[in-house]
C-alpha positions in Angstrom: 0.0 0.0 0.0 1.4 3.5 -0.5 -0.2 6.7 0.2 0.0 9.8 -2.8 0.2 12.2 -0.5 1.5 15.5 -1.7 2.6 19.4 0.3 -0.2 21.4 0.6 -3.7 21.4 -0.7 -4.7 19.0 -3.2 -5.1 20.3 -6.7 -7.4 18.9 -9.2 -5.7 16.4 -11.6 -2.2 17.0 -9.9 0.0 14.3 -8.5 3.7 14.3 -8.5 5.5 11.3 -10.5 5.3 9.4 -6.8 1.6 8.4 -7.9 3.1 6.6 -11.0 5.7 4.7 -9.0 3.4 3.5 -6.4 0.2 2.4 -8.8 2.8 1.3 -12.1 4.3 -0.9 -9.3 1.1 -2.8 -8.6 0.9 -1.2 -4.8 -3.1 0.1 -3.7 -2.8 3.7 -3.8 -4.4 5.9 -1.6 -5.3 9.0 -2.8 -7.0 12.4 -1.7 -10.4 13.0 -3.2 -9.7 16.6 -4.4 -7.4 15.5 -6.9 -10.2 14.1 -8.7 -7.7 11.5 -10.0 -11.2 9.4 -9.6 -12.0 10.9 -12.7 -9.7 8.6 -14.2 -9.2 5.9 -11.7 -12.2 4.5 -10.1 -12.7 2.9 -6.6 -12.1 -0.5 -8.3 -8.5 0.7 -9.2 -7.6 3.5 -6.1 -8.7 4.4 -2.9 -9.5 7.7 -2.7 -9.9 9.6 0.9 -11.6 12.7 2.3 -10.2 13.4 5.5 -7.1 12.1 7.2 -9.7 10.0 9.9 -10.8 8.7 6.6 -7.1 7.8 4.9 -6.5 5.7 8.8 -10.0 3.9 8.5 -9.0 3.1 5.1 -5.6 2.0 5.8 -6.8 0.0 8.2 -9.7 -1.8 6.4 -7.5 -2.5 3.7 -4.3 -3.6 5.7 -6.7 -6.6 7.1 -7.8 -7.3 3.9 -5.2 -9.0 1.8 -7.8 -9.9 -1.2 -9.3 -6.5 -1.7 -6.3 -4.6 -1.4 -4.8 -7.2 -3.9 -7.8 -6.9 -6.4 -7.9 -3.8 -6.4 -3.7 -3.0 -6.6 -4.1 -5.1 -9.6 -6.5 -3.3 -11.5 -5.4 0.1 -10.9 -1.7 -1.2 -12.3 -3.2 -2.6 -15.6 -5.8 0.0 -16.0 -2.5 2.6 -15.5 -0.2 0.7 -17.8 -3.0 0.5 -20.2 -3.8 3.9 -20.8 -1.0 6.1 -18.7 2.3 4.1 -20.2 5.3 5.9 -21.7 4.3 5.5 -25.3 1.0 6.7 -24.6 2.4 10.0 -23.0 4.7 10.5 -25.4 2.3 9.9 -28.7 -0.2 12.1 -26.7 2.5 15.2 -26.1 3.5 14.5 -30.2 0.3 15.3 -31.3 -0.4 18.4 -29.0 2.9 19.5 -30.3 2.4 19.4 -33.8 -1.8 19.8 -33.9 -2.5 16.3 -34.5 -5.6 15.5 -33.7 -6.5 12.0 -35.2 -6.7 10.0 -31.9 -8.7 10.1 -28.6 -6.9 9.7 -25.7 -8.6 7.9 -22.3 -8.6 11.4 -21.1 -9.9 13.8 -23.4 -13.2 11.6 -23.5 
């Protein structure tokens, strides 16, 4: 389990490269609500958290859980590699680059 915790306030769609590490690794992420990274990710892929009472409930469910938390730390890494991997990124910033605009990507839907 790791926990995408980031200085500050949450910001909508942010998370450092930590986030990548942790989910592209297989681990359950935990992640703070306001990032809206739910958008993307849903509760079968990430855990997401409201309050920090909420993060230690969850953390706790999950730690005496070894099936969930292994479900679901499974499908957040494929659903990640699927549509988040390198190539992906890179075909993505390409395209932006040079007004390409011949493919939908997962998150411009």
């Amino acid at each position: 389990m790791g926990i995408n915790l980031s200085q500050g306030n949450a910001v909508k769609y942010y998370s450092s490269d930590r986030f990548a590490q942790l989910i592209g690794n297989g681990l359950l992420v935990f992640v703070d609500a306001k990032t809206k990274l739910n958008n993307f990710l849903n509760n079968n892929e990430i855990v997401t958290y409201k309050s920090i009472n909420d993060l230690a409930k969850k953390i706790l469910k999950f730690n005496k859980n070894n099936r969930l938390r292994k479900k679901i730390a499974k499908k957040g890494r494929e659903k990640y590699h699927k549509y988040f991997n390198s190539k992906t990124v890179a075909e993505y910033i390409i395209n932006k680059t040079y007004s390409i605009n011949n493919k939908k990507f997962y998150w411009n839907k």
